[in-house]
C-alpha positions in Angstrom: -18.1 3.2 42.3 -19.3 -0.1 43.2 -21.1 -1.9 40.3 -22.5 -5.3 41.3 -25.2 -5.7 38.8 -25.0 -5.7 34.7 -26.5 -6.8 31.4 -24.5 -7.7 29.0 -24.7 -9.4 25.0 -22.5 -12.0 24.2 -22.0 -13.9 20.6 -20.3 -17.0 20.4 -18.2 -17.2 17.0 -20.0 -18.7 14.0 -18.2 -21.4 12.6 -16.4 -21.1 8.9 -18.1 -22.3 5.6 -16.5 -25.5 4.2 -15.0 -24.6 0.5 -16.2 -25.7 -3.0 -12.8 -26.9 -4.6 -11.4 -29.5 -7.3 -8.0 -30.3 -7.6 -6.4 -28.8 -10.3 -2.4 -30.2 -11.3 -0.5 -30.4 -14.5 -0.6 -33.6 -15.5 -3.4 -34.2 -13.2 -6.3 -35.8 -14.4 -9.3 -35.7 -12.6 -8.2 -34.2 -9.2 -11.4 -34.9 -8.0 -12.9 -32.4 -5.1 -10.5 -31.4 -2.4 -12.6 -28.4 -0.5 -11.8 -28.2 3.4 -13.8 -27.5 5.9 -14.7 -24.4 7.9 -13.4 -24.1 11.3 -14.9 -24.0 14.3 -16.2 -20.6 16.2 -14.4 -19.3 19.5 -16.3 -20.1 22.6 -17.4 -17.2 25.1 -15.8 -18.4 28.4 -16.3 -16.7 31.8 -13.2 -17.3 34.6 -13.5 -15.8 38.1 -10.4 -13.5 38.6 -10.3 -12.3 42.5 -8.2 -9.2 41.7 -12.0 -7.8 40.4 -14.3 -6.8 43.2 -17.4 -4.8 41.0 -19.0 -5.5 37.5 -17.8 -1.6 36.7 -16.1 -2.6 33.4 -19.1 -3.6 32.2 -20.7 -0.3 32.7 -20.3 0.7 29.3 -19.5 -1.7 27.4 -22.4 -4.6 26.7 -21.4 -6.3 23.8 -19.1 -9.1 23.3 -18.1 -11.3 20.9 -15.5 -14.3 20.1 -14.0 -14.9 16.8 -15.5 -16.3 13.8 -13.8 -19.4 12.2 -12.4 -19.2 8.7 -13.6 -20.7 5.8 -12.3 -23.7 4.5 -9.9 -23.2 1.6 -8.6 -25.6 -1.3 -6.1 -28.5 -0.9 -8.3 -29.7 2.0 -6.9 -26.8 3.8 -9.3 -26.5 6.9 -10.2 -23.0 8.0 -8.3 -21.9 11.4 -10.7 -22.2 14.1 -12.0 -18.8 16.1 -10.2 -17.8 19.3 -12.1 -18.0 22.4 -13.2 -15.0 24.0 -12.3 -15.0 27.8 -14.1 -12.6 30.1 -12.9 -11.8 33.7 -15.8 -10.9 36.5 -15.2 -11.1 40.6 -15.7 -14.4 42.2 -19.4 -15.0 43.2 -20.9 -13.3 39.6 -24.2 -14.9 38.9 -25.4 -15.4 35.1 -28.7 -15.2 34.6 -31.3 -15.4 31.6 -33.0 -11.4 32.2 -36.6 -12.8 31.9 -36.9 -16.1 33.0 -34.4 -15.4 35.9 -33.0 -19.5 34.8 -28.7 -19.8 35.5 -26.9 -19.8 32.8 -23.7 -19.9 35.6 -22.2 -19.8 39.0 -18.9 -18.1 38.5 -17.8 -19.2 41.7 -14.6 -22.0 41.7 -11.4 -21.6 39.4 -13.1 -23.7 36.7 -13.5 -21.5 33.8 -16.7 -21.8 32.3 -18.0 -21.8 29.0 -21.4 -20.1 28.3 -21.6 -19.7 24.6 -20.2 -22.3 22.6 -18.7 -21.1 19.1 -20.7 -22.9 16.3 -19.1 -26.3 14.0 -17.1 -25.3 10.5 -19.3 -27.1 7.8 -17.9 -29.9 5.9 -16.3 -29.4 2.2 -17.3 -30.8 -0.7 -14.4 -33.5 0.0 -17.0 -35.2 2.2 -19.5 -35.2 -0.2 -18.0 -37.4 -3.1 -18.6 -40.8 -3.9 -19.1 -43.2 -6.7 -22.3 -42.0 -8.4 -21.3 -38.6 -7.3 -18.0 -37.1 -8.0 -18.0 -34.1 -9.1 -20.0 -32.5 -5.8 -20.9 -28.8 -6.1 -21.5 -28.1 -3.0 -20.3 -27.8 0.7 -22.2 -27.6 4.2 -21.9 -24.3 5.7 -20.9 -23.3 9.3 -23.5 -23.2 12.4 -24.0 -20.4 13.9 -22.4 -19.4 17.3 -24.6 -19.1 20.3 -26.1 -15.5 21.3 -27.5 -15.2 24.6 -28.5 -11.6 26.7 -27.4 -12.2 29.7 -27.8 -10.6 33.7 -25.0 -10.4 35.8 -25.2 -9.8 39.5 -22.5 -10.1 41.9 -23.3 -12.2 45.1 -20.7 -12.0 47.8 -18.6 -14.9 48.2 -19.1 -14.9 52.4 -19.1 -17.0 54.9 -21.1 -14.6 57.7 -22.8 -11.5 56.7 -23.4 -8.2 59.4 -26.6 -6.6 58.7 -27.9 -3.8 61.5 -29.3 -0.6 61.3 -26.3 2.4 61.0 -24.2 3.4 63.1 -24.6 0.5 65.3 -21.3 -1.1 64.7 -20.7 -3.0 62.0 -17.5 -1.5 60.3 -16.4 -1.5 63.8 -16.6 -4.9 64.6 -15.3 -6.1 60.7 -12.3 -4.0 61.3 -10.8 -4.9 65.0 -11.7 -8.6 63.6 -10.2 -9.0 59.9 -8.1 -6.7 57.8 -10.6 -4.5 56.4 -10.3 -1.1 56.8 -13.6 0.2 56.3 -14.8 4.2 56.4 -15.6 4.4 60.0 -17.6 7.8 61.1 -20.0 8.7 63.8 -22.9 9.2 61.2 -25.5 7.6 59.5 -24.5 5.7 55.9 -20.5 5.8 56.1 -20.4 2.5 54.0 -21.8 2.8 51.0 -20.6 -0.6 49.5 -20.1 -4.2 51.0 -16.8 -4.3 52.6 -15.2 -8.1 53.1 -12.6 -9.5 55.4 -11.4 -12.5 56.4 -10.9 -13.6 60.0 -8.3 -15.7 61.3 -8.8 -18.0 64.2 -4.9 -19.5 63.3 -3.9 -22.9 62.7 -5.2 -22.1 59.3 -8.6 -21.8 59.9 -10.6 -19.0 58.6 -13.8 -17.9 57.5 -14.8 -14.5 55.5 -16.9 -12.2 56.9 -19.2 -9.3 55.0 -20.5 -5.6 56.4 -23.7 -5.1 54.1 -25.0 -1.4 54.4 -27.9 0.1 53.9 -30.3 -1.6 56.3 -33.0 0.2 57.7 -36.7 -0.1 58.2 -38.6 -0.1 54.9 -35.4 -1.4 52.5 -37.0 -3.7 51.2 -39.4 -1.3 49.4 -36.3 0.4 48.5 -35.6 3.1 51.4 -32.5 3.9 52.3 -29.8 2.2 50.5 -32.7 0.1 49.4 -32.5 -3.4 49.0 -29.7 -3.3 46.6 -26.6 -4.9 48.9 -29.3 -7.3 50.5 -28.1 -10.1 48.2 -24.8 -9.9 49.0 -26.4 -12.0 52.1 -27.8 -14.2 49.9 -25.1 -16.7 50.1 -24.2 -16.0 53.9 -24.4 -19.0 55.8 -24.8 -17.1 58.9 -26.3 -13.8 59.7 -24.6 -11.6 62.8 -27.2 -9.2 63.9 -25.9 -6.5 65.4 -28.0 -4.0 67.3 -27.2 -0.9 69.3 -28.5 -1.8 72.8 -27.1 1.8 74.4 -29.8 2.9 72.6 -27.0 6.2 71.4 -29.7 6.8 68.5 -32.8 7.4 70.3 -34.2 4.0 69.2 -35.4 0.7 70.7 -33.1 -2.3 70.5 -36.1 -4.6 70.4 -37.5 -2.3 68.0 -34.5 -2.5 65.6 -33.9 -6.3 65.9 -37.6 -7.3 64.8 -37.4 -3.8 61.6 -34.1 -5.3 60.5 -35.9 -9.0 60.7 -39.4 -8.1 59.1 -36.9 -6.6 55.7 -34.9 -9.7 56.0 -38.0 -11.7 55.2 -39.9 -9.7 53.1 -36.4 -9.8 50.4 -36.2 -13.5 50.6 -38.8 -15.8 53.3 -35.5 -18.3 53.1 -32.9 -15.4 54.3 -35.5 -14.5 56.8 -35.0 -18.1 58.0 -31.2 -18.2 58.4 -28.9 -19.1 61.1 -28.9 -15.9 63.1 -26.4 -14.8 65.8 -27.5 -11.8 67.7 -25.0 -9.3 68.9 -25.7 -6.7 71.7 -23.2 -4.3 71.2 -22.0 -0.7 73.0 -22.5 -2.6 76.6 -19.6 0.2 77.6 -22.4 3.1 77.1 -25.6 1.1 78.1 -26.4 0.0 81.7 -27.2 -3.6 82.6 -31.1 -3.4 82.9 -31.0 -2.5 79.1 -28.9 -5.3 78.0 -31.1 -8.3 80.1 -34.1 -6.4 79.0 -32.7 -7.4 75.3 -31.2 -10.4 76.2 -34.6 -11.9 77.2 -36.2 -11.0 74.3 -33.7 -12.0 72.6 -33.3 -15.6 74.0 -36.6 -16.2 73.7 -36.9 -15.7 70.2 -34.8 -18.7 70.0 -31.2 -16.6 68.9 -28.0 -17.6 70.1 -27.3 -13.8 71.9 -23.8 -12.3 72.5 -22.4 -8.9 74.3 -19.6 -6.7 73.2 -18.2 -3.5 72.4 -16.6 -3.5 69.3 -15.1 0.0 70.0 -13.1 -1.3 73.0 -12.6 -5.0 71.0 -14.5 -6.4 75.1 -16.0 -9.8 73.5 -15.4 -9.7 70.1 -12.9 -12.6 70.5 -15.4 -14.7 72.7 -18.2 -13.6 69.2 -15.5 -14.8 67.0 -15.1 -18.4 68.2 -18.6 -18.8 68.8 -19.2 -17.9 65.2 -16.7 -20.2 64.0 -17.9 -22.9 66.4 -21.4 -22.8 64.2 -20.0 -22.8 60.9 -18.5 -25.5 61.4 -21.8 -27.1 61.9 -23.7 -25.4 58.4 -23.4 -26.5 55.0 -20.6 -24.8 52.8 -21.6 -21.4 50.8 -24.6 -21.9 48.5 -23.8 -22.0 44.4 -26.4 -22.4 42.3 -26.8 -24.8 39.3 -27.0 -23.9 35.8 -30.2 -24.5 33.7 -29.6 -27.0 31.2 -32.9 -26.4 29.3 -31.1 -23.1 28.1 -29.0 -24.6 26.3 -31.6 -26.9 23.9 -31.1 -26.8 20.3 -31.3 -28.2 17.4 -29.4 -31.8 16.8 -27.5 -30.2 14.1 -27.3 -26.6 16.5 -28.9 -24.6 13.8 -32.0 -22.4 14.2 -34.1 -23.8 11.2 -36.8 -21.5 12.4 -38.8 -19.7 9.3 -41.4 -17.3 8.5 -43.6 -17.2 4.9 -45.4 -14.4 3.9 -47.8 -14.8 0.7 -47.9 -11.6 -1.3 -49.3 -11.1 -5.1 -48.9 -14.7 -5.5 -45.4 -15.3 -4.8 -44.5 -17.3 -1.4 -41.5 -15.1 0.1 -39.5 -17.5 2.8 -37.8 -15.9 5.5 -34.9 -18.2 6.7 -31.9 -16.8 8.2 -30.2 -20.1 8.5 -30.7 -20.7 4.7 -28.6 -17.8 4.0 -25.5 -19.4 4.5 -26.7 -22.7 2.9 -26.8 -20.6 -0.5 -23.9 -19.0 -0.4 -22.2 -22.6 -0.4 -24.2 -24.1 -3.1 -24.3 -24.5 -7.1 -28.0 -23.7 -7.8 -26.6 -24.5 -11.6 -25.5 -27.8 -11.1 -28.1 -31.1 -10.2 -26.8 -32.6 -7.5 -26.3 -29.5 -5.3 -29.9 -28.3 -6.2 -30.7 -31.9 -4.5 -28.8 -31.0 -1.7 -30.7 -27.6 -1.3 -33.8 -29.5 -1.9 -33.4 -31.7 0.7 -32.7 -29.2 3.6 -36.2 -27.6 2.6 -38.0 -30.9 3.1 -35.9 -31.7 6.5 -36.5 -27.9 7.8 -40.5 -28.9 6.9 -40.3 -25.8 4.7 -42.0 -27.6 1.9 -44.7 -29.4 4.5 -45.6 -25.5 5.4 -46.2 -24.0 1.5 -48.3 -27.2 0.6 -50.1 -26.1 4.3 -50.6 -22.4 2.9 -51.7 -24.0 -0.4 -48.9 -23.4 -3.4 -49.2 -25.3 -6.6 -47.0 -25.8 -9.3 -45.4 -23.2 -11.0 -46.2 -20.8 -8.0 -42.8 -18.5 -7.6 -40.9 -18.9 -4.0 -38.3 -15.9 -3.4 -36.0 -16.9 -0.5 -33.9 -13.5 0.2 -33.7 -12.6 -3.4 -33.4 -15.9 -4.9 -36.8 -17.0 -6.8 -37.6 -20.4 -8.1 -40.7 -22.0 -9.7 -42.5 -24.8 -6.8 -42.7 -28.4 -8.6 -43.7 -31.2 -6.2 
């Protein structure tokens, strides 16, 4: 089955505590603190690989996650850092943020690219020791990797697109032209996935060329194949329009050429607005009247216009050059730029957001990101209670109960652990 969209979860690895430690030797006096530090979390990377052609192994499976890093240990032993987390998807995979629609990624060159970054391993309490403090209790504790939802869609790496109404010749054309070996049947809807192929001109020259299915009047709205395959043209730099002009199907060539236009436009004003190279094909079942009748039309829309019939291969090597001839005059394929602004966060890459909730007189903080910060400190000993203290005031915890009105004495509870407010 051919998958080309997905939504996915995807966790960066959370970096490793750094470690509380004193040296301890026989004969040792005053080893002094020798915690390491945490190591860093894996990264979530995203490579193109062009043995994939759908997003179907992401049909079931939508979460994923790289490894955490390890604490830090004693003996300014530093944790071992997270391994990153390397996911494969086709060439041309688009990551996007689901409701803003902002680019997190174009997976389009060989550059692997890194979309979650895996958060820093907090320092130990090795860091933290100097002349007036020596003895420090306490270490910094790791950031957090980042999480992002993300939308994939798949976006056809190709160079021309064929769009037409069924049956008129497109899977045709694609195969007597390139190496694909599309269904071809004398009925309505025989491809029922983008087929692509690359055409040789020799000399090394080449260009890739894309049969999107589906198109008939009212796809855009979603009849038919709907618009689903219509932005596998969205990086086209060409469009070949291919039109029945026997009229075999009981339809209007004009009639076709300005349906399959008017869904063009209403999926995208900017694809309706494409280079366009029309293509009269079946001339060896139509008679000349119908073809200059089209042809006029045609020509004075403004279109470069073109004859053949793709079932006999008469002019498809004439249509070949000529498309050739005009990519060489277009700009290469479209890839889009990723969003920066998704990527803000704190200096220190922490979420310090928080909630407080007054209830029965006691101020209960919620704080995910303090958490870890308690886990790694001596609430006992005075200097890492300063050390706690502080990341209150920077966070603007403190600013935010004086706001709501404590005094002192009032009890604050942060996940369990309570404490008397003193200014």
């Amino acid at each position: 089955m051919f998958i080309d969209k997905a939504k996915i979860v995807i966790q960066a690895g959370n970096g490793g505590n750094g470690c509380v430690s004193f040296h301890r030797e026989k004969y040792v006096a005053s080893g002094g603190p020798d915690g390491g530090d945490g190591g860093r979390g894996g990264d979530v990377i995203f490579v193109a690989d062009d043995n994939l052609s759908t997003l179907a192994d992401f049909r079931f499976r939508h979460k994923f996650a790289a490894q955490n890093g390890e604490n830090g240990r004693s003996s300014n032993c530093t944790g071992r850092s997270g391994e990153d987390l390397v996911i494969r998807v086709p060439r041309g995979t688009l990551l996007t943020d689901p409701e803003t629609g902002r680019v997190f990624a174009d997976i389009s060159s060989k550059e692997p690219v890194i979309v979650a970054h895996g958060g820093k391993g907090g320092a130990g309490n090795q860091h933290f020791a100097t002349a007036t403090r020596q003895i420090p209790r306490f270490a910094k504790p790791g950031t957090p990797g980042e999480r992002f939802e993300i939308q994939m869609e798949l976006k056809l790496l190709a160079d021309v697109g064929l769009v037409g109404f069924p049956n008129v010749g497109k899977s045709t054309f694609i195969s007597v032209v390139s190496g694909a070996k599309p269904k071809i049947a004398n009925y309505h809807f025989t491809t029922l996935s983008p087929v692509l192929g690359v055409v040789s001109l020799g000399e090394g020259k080449s260009f890739v060329m894309a049969d999107i299915p589906g198109l008939i009047e009212g796809a855009s709205e979603g009849i038919g194949l709907g618009h689903e395959f219509l932005r596998h043209v969205d990086r086209c730099r060409v469009i070949v329009h291919i039109v029945d002009v026997s009229g075999s199907e009981g339809r209007d060539p004009i009639e076709d050429f300005q349906a399959i236009n008017t869904e063009l436009a209403k999926f995208s004003e900017e694809l309706g607005s494409r280079p366009q190279i029309v293509v009269a094909n079946k001339i060896d079942l139509a008679d000349e009247e119908q073809i200059e009748r089209f042809r006029s039309f045609v020509e004075e829309a403004g279109y470069a216009f073109f004859t053949m019939s793709a079932a006999t291969t008469e002019g498809t090597r004439k249509l070949v050059e000529a498309i050739a001839q005009k990519l060489d005059t277009l700009p290469p394929i479209l890839q889009y730029e990723s969003d920066p602004s998704l990527y803000v966060k704190p200096e220190d890459g922490t979420d310090r957001s928080f909630e407080i909730t007054v209830e029965h007189g006691v101020y209960y903080i919620d704080a995910p990101f303090l958490e870890s910060i308690l886990s790694v400190a001596d609430m006992e000993d005075y200097e890492s209670l300063q050390y706690f203290q502080r990341v209150l005031h920077t966070s603007g915890i403190y600013d935010k109960l004086e706001e709501l009105g404590i005094e002192d004495g009032n009890t604050v509870d942060i996940n369990g652990f309570q404490f008397e407010f003193i200014h």
